[in-house]
PAKOL-56521 format. One record per residue: x, y, z of N, C-alpha, C in turn; residue number from 1. Coordinates in pm, 1 decimal. Each point is the difference from the previous one (the first is absolute). Layout:
X;Y;Z;X;Y;Z;X;Y;Z;NUM
...
***
This chain:
14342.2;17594.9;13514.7;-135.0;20.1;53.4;-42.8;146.1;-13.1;1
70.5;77.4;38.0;-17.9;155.7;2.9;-45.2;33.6;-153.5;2
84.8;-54.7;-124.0;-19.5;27.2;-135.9;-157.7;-25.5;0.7;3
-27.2;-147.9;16.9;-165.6;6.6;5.7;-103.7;96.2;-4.9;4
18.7;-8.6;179.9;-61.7;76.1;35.3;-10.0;177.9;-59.6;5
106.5;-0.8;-57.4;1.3;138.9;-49.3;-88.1;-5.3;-127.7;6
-4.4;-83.6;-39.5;-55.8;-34.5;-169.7;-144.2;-18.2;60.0;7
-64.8;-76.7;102.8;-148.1;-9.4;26.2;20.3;167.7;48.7;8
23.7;94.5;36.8;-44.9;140.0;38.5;-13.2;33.5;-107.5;9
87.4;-20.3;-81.1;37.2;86.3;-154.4;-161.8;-83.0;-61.3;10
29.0;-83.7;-0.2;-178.6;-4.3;-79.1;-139.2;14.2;28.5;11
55.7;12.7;136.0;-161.5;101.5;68.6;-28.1;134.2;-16.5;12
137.9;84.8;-8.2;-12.4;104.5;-15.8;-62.2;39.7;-176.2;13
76.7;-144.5;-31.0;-47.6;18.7;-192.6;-126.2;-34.9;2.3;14
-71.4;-32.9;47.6;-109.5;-28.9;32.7;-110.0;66.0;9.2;15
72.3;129.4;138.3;-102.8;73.6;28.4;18.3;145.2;-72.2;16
139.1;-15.8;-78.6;-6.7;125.8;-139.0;-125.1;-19.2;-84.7;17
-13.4;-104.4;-34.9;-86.8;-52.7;-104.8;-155.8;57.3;67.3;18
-13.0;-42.4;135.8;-122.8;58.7;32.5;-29.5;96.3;15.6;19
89.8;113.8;12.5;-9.9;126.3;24.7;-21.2;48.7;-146.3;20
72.7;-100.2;-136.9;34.9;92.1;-125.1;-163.2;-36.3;-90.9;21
-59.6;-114.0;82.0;-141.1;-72.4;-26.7;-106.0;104.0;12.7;22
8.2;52.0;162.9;-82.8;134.7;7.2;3.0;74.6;-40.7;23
118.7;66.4;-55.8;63.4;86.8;-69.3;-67.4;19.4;-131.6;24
-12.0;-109.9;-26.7;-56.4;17.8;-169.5;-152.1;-60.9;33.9;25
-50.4;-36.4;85.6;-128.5;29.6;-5.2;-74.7;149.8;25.6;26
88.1;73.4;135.5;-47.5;145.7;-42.5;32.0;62.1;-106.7;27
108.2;-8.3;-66.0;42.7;55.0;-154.4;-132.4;-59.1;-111.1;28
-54.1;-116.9;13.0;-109.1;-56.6;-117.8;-117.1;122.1;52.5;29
-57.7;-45.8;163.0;-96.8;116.1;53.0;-11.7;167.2;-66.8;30
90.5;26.5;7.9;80.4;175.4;-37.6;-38.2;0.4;-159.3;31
51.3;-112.3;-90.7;-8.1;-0.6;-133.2;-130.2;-12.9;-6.3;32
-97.5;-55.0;17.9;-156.2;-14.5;-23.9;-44.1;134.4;83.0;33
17.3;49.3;98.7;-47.9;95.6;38.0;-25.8;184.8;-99.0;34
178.9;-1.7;-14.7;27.6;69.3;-81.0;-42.4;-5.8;-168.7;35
0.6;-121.6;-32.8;-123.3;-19.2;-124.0;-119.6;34.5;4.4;36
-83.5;-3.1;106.1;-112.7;23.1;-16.8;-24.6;161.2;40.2;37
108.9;99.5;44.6;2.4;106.9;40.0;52.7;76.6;-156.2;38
8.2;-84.5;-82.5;71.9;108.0;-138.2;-114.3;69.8;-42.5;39
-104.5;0.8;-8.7;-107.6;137.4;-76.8;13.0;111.9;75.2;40
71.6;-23.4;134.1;1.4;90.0;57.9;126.2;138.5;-21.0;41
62.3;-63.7;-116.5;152.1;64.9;-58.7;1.1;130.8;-56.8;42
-155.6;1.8;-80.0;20.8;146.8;-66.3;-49.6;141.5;85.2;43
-37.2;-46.6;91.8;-87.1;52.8;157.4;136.7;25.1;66.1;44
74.9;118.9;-47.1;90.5;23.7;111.6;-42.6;47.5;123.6;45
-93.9;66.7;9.4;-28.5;-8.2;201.9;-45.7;-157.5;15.6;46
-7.9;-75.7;-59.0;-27.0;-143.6;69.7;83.6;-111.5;11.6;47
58.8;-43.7;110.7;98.3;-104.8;-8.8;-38.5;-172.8;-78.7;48
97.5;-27.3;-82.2;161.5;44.5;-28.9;-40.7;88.2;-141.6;49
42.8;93.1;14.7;51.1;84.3;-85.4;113.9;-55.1;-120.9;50
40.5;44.7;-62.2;145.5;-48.6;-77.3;138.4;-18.5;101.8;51
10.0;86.8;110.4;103.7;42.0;62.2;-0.5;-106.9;79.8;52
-128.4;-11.1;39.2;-28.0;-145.5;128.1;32.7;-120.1;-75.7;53
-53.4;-34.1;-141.6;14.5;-94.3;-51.9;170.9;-41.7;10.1;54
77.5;55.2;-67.8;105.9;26.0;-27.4;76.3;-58.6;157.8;55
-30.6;43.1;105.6;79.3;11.8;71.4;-44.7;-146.4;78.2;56
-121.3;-32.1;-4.3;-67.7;-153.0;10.2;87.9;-116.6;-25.4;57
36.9;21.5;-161.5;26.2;-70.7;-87.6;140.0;-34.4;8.8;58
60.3;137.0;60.2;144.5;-31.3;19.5;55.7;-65.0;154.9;59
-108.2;35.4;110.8;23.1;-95.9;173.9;-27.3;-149.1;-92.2;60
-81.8;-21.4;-48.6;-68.9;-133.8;-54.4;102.6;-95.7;-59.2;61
85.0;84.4;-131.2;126.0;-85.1;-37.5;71.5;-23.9;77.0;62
44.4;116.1;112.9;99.4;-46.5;77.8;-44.1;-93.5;127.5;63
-130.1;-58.0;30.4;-35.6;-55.2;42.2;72.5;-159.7;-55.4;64
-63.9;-9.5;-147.9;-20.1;-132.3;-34.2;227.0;8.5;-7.6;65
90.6;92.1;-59.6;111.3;-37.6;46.5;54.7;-48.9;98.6;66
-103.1;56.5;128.9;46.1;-4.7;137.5;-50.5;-202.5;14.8;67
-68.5;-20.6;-73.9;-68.8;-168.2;-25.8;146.0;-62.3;-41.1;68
24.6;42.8;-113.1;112.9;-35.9;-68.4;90.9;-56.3;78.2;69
33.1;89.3;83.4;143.2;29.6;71.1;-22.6;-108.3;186.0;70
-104.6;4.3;-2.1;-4.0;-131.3;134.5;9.7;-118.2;-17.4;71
1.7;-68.4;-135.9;-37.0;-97.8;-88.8;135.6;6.9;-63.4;72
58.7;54.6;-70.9;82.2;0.6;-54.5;185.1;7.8;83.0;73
-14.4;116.0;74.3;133.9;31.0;75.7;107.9;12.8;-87.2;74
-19.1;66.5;-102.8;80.3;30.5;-104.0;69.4;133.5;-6.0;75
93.0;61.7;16.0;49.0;158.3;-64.4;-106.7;80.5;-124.0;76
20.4;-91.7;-102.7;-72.3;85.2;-82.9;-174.2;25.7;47.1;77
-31.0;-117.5;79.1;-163.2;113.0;61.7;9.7;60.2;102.3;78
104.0;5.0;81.2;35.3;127.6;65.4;30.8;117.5;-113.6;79
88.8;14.9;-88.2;13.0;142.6;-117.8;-146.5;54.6;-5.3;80
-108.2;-152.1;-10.8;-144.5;30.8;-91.1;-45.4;137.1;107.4;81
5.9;-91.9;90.9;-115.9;73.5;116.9;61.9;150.2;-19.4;82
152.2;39.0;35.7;59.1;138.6;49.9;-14.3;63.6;-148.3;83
-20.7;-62.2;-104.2;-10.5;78.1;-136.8;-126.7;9.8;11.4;84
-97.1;-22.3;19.7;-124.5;10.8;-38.5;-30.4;159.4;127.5;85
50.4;-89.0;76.7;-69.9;145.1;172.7;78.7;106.4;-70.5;86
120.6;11.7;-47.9;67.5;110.3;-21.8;-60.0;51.9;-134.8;87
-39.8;-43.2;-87.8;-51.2;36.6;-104.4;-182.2;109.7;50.1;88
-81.9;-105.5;42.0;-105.7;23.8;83.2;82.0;123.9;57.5;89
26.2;72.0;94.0;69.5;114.0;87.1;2.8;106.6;-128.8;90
63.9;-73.8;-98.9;20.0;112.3;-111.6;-111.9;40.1;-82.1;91
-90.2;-115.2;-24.1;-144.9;13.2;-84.1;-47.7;139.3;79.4;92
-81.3;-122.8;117.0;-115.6;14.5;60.2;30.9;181.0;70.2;93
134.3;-4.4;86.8;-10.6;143.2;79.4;-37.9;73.2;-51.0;94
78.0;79.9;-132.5;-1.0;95.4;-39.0;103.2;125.3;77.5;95
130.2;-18.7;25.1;20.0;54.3;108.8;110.7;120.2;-120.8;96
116.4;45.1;121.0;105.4;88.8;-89.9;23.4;-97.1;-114.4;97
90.9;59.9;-73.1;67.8;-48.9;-98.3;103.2;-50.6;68.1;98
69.2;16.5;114.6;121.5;4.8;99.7;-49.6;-170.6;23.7;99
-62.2;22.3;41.6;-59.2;-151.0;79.4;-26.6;-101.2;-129.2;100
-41.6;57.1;-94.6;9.8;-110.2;-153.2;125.4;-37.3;25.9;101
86.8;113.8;-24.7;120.9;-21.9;-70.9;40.8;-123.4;117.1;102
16.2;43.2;107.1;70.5;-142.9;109.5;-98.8;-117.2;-69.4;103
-120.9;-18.3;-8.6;-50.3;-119.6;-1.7;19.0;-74.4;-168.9;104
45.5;88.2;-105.2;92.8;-55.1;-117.7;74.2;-55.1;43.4;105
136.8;70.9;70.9;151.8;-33.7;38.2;-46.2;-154.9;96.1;106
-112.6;-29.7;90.0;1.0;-72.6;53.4;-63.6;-158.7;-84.6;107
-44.7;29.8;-130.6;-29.5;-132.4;-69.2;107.6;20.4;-103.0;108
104.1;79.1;-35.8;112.1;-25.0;-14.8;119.8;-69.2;46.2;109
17.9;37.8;126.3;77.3;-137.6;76.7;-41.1;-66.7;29.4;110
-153.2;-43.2;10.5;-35.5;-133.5;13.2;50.8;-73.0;-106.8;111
-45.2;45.8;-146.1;54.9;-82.8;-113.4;152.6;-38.4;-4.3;112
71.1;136.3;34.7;126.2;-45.8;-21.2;30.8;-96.1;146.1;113
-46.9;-31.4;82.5;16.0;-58.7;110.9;-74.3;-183.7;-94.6;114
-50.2;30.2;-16.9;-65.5;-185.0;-88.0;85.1;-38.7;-93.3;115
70.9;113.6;-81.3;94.0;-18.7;-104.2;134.8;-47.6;42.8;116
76.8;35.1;90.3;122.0;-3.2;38.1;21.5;-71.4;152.4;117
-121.5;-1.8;24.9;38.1;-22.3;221.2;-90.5;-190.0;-32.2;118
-113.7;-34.8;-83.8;-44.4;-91.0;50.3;77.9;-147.7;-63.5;119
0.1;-85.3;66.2;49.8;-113.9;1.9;-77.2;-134.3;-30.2;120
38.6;-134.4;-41.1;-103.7;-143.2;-7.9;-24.1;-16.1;158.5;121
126.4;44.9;98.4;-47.7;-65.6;101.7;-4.5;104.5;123.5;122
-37.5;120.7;-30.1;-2.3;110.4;80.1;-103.4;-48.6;111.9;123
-117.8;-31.9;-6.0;-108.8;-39.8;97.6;27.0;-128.3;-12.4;124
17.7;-100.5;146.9;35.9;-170.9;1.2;-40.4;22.0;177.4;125
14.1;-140.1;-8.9;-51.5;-43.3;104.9;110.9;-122.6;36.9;126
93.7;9.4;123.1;107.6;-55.4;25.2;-55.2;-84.7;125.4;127
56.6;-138.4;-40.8;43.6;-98.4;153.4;33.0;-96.2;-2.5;128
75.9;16.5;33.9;124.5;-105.7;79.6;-32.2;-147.3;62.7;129
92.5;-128.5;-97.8;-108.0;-132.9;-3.4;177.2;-56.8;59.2;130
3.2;-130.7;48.9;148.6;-102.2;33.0;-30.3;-61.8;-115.7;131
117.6;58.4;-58.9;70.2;-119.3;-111.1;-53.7;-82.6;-24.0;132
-45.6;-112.1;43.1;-52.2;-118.8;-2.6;-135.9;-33.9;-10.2;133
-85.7;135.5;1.2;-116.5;17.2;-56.4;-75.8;-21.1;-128.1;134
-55.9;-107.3;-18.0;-76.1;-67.4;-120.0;-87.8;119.8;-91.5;135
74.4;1.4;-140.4;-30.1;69.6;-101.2;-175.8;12.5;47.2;136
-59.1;-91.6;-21.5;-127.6;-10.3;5.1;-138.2;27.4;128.4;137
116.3;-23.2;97.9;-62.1;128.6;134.2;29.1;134.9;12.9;138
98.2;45.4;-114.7;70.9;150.9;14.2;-130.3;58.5;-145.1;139
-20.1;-64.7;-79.4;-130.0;-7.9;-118.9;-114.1;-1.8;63.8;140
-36.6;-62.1;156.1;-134.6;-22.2;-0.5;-11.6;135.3;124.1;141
85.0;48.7;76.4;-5.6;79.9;116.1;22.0;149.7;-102.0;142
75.9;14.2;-110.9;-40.8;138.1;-60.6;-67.4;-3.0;-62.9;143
-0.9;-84.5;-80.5;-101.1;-10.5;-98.5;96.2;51.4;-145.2;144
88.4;-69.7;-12.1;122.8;33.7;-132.4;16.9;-107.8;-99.2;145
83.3;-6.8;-60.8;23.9;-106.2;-69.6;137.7;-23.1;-69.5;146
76.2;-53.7;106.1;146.8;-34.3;15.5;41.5;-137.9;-71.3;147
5.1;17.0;-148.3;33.6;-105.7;-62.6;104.7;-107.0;40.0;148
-66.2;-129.4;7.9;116.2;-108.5;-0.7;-103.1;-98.9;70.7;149
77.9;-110.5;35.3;-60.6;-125.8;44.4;-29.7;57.4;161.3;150
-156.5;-61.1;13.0;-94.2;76.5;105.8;78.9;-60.0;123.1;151
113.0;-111.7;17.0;48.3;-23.5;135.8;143.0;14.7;0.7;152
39.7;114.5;-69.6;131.0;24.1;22.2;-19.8;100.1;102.0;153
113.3;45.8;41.7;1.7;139.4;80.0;63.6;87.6;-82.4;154
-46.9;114.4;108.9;69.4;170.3;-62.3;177.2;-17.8;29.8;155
10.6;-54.7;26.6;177.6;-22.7;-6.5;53.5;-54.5;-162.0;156
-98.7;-97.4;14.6;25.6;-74.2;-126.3;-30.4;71.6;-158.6;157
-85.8;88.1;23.6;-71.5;37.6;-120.5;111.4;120.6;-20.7;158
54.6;83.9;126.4;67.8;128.9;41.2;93.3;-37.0;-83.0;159
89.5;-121.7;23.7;109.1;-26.2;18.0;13.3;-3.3;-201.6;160
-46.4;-122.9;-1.1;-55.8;1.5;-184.2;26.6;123.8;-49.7;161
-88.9;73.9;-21.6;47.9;145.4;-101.1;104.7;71.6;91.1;162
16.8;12.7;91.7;158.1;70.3;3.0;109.3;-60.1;-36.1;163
11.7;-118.8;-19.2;124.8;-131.2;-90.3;-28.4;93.2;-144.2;164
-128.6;-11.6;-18.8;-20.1;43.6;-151.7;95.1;137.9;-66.7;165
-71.8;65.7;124.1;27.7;156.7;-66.5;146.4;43.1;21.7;166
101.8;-117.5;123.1;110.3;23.3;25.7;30.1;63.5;155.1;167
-105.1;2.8;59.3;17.1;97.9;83.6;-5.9;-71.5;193.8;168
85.1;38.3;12.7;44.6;-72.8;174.4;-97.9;60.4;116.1;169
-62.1;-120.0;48.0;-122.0;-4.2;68.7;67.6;91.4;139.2;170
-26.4;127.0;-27.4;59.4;70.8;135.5;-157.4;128.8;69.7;171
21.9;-0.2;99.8;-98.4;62.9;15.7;-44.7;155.3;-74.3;172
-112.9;14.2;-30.7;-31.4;93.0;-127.2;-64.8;-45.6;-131.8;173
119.7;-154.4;-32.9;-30.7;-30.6;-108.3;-129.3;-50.6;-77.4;174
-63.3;1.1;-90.8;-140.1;29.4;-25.7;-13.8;-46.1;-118.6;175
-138.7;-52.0;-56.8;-51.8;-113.3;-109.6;-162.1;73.5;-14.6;176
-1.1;66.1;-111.3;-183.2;21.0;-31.1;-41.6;-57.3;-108.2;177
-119.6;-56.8;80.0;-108.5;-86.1;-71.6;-54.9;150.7;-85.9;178
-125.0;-92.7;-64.8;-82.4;117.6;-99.3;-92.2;68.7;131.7;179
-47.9;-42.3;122.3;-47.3;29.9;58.2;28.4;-1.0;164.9;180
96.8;-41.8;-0.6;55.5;68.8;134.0;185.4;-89.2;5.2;181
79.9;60.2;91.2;137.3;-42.1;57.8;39.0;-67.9;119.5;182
116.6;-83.9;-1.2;26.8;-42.5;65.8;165.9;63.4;32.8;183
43.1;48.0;139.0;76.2;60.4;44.1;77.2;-49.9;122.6;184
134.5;-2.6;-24.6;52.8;-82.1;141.4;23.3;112.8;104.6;185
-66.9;-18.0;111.2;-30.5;74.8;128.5;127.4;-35.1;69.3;186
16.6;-139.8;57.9;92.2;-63.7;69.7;103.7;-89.9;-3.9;187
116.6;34.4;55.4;40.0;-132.0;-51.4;105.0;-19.7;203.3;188
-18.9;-153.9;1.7;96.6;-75.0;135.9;63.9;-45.5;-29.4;189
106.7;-33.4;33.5;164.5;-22.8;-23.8;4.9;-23.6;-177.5;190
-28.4;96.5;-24.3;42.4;5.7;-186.9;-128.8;-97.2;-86.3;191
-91.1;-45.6;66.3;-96.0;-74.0;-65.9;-136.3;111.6;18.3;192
-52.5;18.0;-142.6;-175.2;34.1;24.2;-78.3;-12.4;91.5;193
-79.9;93.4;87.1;-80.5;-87.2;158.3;-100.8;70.6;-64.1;194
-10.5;143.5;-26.0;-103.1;27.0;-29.6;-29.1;78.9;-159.9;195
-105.5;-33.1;-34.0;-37.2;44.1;-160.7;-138.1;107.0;18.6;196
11.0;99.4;-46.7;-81.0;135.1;-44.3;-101.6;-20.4;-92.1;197
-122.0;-30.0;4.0;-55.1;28.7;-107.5;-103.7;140.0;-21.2;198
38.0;13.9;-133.0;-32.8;144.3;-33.0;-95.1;-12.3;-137.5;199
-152.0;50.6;94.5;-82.2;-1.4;-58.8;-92.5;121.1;-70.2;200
28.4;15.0;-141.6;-86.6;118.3;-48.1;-165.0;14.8;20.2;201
-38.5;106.1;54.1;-128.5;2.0;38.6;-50.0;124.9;-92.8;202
17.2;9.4;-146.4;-71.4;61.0;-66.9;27.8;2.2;-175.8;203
***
């Protein structure tokens, strides 16, 4: 029951990302027509936007529509987008020391090497915990996944299947990934499966 209920919060909250990322890009469309109709005003440096204004418009604006990306998405790589773009922007737009460049290079440097070496298929997931005996096809309809096999078997049954396959003794830890999300044994009571993990990629 608790799993449920956790999954109806989890999709309200997805819910009300969407509405927040809705407004979001309706003031971002507002800003873009605004700022269009303010461009003759570009070669008029005492008159706003200037080039400098433009520029610096243009760059809150992308990281706006990333910041869209990333409520919608819940992915790592549009988290990189957003902190590469603000950190880049910092470096454009300030104009500051060279001192303060130089950190904000070094800092879209380990971002990259941080995407290159640190990120994973299943780094961002979304975990919970179903009894064994839970029908493939209510564990499909409550995440919204798609856990191949016959829609009234259970996650014991399906679990159990590819770990025979791959050789491997159903002990707690042990683990099976789909193309789009896993199944993981959480529990086990007197040496039998009670509870199964499923592990769902959310990006």
């Amino acid at each position: 029951m608790k799993e449920f209920i956790a999954q109806i919060l989890k999709q309200i909250a997805a819910i009300l990302e969407y509405v927040i990322a809705f407004m979001l890009a309706i003031g971002i469309i507002l800003l873009c027509l605004r700022m269009a109709g303010s461009l003759q005003n570009i070669p008029n440096l005492g008159t706003y936007p200037n080039y400098d204004d433009l520029l610096e418009v243009c760059f809150n604006l992308i990281i706006g529509v990333e910041l869209i990306r990333m409520m919608y998405s819940h992915s790592p790589s549009t988290v990189f987008e957003v902190l590469l773009f603000a950190i880049a922007r910092q470096i454009i737009v300030d104009h500051s020391s060279i001192y303060s460049s130089l950190i904000g290079v070094t800092s879209i440097a380990v971002l990259f090497a941080t995407r290159k070496f640190l990120f994973s298929e299943f780094d961002v997931a979304d975990e919970t915990v179903f009894r064994a005996s839970t029908k493939i096809k209510v564990v499909n309809k409550v995440l919204s996944v798609e856990i191949p096999g016959d829609p009234d078997a259970t996650l014991l049954e399906v679990l159990l299947t590819h770990l025979e396959e791959q050789n491997v003794n159903p002990r707690v830890g042990a683990c099976y990934y789909f193309h789009n999300c896993g199944l993981r044994v959480a529990k086990l009571h007197e040496g039998k499966i009670s509870r199964i993990q499923v592990i769902r990629a959310i990006h």
